[in-house]
PDB file of N, CA, C and O in Angstrom:
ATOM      1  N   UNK A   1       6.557 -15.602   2.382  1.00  0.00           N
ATOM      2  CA  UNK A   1       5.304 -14.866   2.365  1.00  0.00           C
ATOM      3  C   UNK A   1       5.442 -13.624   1.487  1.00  0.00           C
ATOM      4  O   UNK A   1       6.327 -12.785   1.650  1.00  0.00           O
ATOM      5  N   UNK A   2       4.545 -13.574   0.590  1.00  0.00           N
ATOM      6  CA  UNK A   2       4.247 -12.201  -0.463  1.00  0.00           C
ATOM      7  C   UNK A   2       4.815 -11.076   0.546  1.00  0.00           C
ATOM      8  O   UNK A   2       4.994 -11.242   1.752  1.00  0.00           O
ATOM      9  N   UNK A   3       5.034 -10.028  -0.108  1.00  0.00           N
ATOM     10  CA  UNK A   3       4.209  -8.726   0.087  1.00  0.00           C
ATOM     11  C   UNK A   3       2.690  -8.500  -0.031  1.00  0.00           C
ATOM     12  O   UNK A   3       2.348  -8.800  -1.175  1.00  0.00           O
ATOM     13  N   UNK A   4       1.604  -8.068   0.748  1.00  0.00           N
ATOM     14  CA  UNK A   4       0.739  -7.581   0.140  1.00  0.00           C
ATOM     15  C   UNK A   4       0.208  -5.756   0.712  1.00  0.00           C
ATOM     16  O   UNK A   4       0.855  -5.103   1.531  1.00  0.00           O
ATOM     17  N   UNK A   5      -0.509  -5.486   0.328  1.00  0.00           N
ATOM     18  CA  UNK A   5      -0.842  -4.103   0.347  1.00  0.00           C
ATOM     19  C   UNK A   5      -2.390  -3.628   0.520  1.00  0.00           C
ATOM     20  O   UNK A   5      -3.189  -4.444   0.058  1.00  0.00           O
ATOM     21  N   UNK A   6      -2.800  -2.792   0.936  1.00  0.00           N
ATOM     22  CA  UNK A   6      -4.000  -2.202   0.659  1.00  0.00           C
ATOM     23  C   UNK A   6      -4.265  -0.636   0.017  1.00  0.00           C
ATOM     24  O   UNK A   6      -5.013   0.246   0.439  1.00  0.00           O
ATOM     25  N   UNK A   7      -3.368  -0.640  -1.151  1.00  0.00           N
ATOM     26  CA  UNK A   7      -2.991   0.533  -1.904  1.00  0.00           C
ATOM     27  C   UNK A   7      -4.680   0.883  -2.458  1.00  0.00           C
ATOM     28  O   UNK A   7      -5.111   2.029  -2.327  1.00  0.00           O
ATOM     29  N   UNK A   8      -5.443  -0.083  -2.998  1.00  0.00           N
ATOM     30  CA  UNK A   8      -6.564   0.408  -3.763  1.00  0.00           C
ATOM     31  C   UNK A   8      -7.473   1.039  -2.590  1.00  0.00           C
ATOM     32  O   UNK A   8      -8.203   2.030  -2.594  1.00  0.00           O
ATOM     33  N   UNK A   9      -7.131   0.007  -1.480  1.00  0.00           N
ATOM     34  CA  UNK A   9      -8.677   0.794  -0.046  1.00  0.00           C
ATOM     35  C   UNK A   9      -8.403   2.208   0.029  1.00  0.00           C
ATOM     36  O   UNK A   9      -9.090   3.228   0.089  1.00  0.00           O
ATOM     37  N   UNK A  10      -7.142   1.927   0.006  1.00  0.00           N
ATOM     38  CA  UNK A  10      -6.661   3.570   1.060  1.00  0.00           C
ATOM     39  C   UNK A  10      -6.968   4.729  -0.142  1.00  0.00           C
ATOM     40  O   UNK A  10      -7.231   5.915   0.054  1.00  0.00           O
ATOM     41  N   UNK A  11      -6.854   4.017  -1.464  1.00  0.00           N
ATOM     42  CA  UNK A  11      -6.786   5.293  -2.186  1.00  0.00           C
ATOM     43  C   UNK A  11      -8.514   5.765  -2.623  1.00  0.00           C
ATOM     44  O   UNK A  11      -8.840   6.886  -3.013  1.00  0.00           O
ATOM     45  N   UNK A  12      -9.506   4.512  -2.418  1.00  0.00           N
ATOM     46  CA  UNK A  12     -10.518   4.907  -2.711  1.00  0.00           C
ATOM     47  C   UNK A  12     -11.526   5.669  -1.050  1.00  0.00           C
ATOM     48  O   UNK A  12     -12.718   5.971  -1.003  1.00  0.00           O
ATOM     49  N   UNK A  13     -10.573   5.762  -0.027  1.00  0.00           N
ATOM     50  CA  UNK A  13     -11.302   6.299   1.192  1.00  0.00           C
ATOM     51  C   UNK A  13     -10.686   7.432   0.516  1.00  0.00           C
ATOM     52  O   UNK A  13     -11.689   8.082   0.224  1.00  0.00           O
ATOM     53  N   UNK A  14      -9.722   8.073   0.091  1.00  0.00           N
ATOM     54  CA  UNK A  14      -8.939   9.227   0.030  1.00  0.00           C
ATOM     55  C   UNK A  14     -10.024   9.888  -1.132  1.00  0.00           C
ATOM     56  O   UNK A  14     -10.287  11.088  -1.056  1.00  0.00           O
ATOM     57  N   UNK A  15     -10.634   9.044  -2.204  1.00  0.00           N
ATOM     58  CA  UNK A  15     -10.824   9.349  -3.771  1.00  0.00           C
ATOM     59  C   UNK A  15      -9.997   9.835  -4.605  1.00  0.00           C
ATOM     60  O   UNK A  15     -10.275  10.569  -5.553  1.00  0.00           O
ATOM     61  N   UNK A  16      -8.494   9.277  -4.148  1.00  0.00           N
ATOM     62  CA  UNK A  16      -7.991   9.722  -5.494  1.00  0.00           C
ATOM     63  C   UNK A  16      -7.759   8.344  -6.402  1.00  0.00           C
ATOM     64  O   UNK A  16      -7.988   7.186  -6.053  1.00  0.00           O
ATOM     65  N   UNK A  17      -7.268   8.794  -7.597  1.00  0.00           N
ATOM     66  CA  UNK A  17      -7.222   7.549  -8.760  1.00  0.00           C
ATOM     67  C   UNK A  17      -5.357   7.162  -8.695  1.00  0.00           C
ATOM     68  O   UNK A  17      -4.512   7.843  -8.114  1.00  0.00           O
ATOM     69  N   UNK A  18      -5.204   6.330  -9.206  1.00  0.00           N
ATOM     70  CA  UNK A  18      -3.489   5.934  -9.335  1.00  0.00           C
ATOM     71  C   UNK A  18      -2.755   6.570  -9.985  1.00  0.00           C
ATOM     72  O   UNK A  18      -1.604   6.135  -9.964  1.00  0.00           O
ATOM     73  N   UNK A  19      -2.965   7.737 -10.777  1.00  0.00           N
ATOM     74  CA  UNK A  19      -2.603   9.296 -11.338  1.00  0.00           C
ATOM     75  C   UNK A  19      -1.981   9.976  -9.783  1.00  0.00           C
ATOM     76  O   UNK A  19      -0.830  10.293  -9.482  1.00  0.00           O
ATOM     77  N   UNK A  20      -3.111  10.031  -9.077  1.00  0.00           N
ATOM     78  CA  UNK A  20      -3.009  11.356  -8.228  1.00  0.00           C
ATOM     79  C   UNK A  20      -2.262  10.658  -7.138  1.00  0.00           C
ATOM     80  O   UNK A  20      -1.355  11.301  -6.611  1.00  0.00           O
ATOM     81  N   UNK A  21      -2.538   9.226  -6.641  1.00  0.00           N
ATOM     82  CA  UNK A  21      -0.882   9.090  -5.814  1.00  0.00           C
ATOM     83  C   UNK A  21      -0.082   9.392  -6.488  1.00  0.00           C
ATOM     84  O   UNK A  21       0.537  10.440  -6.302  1.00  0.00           O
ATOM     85  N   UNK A  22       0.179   8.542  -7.534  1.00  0.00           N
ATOM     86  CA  UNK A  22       1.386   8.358  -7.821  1.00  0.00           C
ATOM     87  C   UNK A  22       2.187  10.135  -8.298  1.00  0.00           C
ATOM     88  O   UNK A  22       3.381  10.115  -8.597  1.00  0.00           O
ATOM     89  N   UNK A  23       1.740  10.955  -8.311  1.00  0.00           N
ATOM     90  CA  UNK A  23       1.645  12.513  -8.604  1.00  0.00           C
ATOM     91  C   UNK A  23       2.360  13.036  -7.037  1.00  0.00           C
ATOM     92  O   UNK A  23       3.140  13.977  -6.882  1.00  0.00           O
ATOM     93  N   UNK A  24       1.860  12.178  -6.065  1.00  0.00           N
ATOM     94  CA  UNK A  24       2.165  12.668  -4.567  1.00  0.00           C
ATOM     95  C   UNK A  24       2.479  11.930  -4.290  1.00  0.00           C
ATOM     96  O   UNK A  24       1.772  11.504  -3.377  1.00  0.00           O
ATOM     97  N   UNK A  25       3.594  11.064  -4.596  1.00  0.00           N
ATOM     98  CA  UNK A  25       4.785  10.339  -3.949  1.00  0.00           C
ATOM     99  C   UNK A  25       5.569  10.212  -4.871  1.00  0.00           C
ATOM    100  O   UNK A  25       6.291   9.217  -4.806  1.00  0.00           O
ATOM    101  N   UNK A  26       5.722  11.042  -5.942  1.00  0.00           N
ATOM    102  CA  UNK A  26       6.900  11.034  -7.198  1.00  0.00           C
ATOM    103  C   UNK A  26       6.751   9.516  -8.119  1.00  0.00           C
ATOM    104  O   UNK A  26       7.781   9.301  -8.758  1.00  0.00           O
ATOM    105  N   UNK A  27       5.927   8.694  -8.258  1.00  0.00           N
ATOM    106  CA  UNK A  27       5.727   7.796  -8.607  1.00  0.00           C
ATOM    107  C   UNK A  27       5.050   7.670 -10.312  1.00  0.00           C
ATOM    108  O   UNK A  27       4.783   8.770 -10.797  1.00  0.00           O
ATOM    109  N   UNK A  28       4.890   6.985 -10.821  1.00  0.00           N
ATOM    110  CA  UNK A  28       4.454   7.040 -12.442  1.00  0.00           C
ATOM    111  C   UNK A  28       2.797   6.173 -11.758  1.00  0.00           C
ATOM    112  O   UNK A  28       2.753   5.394 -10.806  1.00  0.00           O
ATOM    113  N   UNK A  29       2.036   6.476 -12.310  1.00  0.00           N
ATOM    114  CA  UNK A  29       0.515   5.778 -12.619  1.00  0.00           C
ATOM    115  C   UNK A  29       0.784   3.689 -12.459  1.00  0.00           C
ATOM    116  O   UNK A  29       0.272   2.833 -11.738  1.00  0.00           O
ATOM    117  N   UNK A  30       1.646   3.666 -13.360  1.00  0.00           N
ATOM    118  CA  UNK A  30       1.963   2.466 -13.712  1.00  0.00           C
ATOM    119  C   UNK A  30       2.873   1.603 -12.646  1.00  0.00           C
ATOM    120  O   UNK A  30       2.935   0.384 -12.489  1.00  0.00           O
ATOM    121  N   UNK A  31       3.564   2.684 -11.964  1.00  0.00           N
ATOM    122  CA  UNK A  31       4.073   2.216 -10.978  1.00  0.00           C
ATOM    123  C   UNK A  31       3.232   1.480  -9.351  1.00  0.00           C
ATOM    124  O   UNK A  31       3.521   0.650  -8.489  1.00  0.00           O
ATOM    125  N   UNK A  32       2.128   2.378  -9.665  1.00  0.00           N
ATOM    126  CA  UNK A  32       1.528   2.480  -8.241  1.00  0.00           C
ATOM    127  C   UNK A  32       0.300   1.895  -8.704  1.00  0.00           C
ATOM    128  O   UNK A  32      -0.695   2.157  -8.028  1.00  0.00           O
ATOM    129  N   UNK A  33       0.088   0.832 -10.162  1.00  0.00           N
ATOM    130  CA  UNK A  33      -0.377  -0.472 -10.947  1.00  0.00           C
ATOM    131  C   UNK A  33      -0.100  -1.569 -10.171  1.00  0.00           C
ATOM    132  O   UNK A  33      -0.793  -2.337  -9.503  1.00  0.00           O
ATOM    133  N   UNK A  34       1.307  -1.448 -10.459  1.00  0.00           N
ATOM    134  CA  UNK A  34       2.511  -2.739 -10.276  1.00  0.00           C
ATOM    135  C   UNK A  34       2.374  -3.199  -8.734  1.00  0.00           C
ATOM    136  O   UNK A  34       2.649  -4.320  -8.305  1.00  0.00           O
ATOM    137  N   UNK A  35       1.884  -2.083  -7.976  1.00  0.00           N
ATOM    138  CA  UNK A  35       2.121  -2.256  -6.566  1.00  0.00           C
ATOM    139  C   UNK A  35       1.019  -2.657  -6.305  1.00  0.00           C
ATOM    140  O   UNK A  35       0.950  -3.712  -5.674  1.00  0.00           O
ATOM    141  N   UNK A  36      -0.242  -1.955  -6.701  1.00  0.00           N
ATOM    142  CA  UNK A  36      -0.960  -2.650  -6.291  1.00  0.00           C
ATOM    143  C   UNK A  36      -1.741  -4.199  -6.254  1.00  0.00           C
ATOM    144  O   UNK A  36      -2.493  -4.881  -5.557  1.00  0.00           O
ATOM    145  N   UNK A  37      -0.999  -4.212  -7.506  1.00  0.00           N
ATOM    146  CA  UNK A  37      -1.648  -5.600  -8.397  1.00  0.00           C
ATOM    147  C   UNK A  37      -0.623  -6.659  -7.794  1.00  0.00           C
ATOM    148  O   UNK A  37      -0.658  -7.834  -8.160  1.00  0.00           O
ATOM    149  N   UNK A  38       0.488  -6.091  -6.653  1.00  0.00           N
ATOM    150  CA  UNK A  38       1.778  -6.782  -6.049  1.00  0.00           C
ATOM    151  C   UNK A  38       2.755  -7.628  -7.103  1.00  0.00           C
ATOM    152  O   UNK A  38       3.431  -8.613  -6.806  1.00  0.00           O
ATOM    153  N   UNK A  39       2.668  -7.065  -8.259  1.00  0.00           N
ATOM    154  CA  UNK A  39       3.861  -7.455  -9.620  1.00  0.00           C
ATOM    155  C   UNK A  39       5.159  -6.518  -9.103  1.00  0.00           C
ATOM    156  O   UNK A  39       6.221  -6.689  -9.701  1.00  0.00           O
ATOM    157  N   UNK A  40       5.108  -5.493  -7.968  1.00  0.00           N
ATOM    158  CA  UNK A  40       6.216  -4.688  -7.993  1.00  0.00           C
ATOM    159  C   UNK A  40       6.025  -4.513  -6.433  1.00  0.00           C
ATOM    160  O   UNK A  40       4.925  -4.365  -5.899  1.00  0.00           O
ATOM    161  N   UNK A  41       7.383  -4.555  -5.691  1.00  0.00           N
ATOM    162  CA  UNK A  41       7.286  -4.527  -3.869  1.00  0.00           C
ATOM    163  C   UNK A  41       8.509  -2.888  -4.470  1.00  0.00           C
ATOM    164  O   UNK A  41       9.531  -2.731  -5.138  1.00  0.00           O
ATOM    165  N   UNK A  42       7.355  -1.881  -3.555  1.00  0.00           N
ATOM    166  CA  UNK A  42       8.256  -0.559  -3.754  1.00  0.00           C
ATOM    167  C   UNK A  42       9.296  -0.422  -3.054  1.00  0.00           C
ATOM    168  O   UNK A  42       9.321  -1.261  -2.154  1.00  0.00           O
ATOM    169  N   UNK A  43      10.535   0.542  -3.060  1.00  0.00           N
ATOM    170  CA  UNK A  43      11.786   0.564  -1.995  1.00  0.00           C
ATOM    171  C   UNK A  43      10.816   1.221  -0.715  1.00  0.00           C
ATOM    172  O   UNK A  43       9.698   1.685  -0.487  1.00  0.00           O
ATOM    173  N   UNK A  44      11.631   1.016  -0.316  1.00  0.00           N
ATOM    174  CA  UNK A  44      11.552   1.762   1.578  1.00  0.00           C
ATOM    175  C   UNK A  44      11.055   3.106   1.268  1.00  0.00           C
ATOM    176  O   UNK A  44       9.883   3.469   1.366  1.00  0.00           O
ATOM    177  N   UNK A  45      11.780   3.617   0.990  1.00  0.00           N
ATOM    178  CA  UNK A  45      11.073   5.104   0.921  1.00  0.00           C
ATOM    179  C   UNK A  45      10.314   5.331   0.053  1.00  0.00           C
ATOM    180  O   UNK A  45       9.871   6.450   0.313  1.00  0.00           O
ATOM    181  N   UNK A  46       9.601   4.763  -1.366  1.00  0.00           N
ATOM    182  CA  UNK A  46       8.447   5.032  -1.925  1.00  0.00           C
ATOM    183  C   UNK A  46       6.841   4.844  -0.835  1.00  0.00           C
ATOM    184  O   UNK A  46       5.828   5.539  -0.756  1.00  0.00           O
ATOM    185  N   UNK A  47       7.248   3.645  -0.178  1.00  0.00           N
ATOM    186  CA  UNK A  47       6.632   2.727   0.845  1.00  0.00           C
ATOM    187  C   UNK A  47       6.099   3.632   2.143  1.00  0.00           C
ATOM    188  O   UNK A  47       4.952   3.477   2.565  1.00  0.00           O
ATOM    189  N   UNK A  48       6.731   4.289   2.554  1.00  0.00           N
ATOM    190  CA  UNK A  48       7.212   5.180   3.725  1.00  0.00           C
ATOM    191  C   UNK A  48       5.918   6.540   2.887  1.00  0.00           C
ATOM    192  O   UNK A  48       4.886   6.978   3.394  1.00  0.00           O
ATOM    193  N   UNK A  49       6.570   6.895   1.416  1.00  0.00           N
ATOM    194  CA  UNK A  49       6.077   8.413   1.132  1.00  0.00           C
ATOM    195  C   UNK A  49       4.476   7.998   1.035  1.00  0.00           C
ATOM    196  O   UNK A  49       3.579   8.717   1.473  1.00  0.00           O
ATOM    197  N   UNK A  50       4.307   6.982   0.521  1.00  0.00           N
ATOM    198  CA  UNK A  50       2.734   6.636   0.432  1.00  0.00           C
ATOM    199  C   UNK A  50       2.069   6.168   1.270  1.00  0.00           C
ATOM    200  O   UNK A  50       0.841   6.084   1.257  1.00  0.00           O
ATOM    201  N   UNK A  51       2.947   5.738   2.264  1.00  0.00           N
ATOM    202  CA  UNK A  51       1.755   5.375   4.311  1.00  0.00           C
ATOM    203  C   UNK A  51       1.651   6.771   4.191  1.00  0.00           C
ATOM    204  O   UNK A  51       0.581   6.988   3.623  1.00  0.00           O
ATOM    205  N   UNK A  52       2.325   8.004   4.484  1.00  0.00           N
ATOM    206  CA  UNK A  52       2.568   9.202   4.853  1.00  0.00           C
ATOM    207  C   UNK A  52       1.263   9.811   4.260  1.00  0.00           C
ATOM    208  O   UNK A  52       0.460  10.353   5.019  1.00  0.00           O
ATOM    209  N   UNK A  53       1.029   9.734   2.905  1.00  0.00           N
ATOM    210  CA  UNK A  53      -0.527  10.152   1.905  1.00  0.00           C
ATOM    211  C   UNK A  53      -1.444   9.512   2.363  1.00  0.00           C
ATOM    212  O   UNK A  53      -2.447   9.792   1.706  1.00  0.00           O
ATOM    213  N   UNK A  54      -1.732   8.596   3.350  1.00  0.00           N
ATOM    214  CA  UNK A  54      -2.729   7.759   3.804  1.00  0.00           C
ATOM    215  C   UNK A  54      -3.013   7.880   4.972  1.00  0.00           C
ATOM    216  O   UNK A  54      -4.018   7.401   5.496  1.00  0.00           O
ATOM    217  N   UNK A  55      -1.833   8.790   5.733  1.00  0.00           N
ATOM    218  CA  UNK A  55      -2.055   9.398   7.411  1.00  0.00           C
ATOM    219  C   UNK A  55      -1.897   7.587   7.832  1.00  0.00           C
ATOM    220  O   UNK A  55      -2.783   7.195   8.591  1.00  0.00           O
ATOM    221  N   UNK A  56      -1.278   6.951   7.571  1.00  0.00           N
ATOM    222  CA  UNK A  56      -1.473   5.476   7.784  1.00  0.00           C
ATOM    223  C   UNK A  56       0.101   4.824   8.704  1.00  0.00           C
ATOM    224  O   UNK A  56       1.224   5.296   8.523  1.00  0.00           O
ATOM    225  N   UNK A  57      -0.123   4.028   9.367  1.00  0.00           N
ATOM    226  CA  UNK A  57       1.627   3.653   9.786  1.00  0.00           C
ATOM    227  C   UNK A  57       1.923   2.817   8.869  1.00  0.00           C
ATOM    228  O   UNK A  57       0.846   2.289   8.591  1.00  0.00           O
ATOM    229  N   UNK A  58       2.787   2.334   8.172  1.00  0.00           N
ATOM    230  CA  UNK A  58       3.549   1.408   7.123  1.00  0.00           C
ATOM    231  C   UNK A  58       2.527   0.190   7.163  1.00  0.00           C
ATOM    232  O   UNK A  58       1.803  -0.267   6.279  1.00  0.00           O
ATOM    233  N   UNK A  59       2.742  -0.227   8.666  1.00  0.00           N
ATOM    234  CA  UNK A  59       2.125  -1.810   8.656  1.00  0.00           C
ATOM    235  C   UNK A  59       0.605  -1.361   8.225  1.00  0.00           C
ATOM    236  O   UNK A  59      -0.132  -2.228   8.693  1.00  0.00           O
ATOM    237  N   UNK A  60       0.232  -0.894   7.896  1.00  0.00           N
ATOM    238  CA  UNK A  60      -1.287  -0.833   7.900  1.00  0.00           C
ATOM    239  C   UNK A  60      -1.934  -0.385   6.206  1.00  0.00           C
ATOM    240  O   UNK A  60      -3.095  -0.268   5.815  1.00  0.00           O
ATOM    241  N   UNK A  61      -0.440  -0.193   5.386  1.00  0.00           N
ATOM    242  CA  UNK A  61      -0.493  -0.184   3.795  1.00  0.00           C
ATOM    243  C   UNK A  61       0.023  -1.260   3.554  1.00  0.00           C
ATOM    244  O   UNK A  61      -0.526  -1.862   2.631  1.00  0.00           O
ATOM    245  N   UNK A  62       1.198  -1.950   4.194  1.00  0.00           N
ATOM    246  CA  UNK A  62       1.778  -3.298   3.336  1.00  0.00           C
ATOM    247  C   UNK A  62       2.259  -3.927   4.658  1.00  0.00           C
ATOM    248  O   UNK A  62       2.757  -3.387   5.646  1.00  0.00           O
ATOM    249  N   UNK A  63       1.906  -5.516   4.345  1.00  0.00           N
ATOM    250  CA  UNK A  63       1.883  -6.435   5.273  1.00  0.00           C
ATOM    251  C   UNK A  63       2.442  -7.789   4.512  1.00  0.00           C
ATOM    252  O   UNK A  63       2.456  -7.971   3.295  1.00  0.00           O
ATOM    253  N   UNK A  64       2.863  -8.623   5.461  1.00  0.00           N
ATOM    254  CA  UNK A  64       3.115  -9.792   4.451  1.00  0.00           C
ATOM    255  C   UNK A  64       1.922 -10.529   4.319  1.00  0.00           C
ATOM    256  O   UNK A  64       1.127 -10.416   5.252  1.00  0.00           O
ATOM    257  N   UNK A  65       1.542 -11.424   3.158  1.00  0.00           N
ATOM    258  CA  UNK A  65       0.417 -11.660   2.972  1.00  0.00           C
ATOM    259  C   UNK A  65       0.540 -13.345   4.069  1.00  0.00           C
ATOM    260  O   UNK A  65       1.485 -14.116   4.242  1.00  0.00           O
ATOM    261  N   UNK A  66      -0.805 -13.349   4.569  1.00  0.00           N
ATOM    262  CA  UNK A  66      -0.566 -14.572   6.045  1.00  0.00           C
ATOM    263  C   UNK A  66      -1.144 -13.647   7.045  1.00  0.00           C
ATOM    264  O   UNK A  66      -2.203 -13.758   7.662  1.00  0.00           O
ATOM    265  N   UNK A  67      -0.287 -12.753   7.088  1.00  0.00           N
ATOM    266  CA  UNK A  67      -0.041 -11.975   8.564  1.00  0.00           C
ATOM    267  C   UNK A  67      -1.694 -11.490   9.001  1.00  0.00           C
ATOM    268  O   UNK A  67      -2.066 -11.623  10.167  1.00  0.00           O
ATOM    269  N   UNK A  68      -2.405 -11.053   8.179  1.00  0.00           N
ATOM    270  CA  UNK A  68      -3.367 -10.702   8.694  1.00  0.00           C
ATOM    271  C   UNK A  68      -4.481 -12.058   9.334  1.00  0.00           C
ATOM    272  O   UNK A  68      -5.241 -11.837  10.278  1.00  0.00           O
ATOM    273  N   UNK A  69      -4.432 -12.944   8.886  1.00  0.00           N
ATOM    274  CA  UNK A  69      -4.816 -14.247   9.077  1.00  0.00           C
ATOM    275  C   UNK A  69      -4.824 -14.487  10.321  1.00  0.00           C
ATOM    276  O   UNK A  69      -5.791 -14.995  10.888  1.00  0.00           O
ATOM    277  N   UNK A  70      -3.520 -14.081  11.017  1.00  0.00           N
ATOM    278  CA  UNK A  70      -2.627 -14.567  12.122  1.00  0.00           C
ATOM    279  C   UNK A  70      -2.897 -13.813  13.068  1.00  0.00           C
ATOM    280  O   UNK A  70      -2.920 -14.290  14.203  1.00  0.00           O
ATOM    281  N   UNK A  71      -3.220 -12.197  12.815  1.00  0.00           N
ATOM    282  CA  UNK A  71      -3.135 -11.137  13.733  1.00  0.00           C
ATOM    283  C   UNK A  71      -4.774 -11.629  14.295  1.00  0.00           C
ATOM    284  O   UNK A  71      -4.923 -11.929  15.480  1.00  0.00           O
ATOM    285  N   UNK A  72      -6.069 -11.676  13.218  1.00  0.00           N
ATOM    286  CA  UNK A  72      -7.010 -11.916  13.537  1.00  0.00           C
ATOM    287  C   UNK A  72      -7.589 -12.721  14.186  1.00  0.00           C
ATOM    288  O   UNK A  72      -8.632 -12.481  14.795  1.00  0.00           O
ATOM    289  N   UNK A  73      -6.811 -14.168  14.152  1.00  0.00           N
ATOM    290  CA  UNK A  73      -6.587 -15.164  15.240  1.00  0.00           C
ATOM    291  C   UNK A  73      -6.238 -14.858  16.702  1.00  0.00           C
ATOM    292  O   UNK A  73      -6.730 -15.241  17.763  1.00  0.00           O
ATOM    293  N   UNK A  74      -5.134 -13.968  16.374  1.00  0.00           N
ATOM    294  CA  UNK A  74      -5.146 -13.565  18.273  1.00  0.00           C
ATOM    295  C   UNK A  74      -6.098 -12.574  18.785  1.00  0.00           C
ATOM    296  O   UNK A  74      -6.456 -12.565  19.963  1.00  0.00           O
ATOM    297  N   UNK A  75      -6.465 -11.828  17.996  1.00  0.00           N
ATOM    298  CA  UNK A  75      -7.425 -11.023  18.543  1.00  0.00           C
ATOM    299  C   UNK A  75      -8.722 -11.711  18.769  1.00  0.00           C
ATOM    300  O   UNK A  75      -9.391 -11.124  19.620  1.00  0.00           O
ATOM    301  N   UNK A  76      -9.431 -13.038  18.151  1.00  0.00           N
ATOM    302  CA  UNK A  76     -10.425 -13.564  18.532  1.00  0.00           C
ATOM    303  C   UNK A  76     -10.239 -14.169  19.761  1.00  0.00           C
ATOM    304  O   UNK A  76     -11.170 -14.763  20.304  1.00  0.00           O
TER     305      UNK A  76
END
């Protein structure tokens, strides 16, 4: 199962652009591209610094892709 992410939601509830994360988690523009577009799975602690900019817990920026499928099933 992928990685997947919800890097673009979180950043457009926030309004910032992929400049201004990536500015506040030490990251390049292009980097926080890669992630979102899931061409690039970030280390642990890039991962960690950017739930942290989102007031978010980890699982709730990157998930394996399936999982939400699965979670929504038990909750129905």
């Amino acid at each position: 199962m992928p990685l997947a992410n919800r890097l673009r939601e979180q950043r457009a509830r926030l309004g910032l652009n992929q400049q201004q994360l990536g500015q506040l988690v030490g990251a390049s523009r292009q980097t926080i591209s890669l992630i979102e577009r899931g061409d690039y799975h970030p280390s642990v602690l890039l991962a960690l610094r950017i739930a942290r900019v989102f007031g978010a817990p980890l699982e709730e920026v990157f998930f394996l892709e399936g999982e939400e499928e699965n979670e929504n099933a038990k909750n129905n």
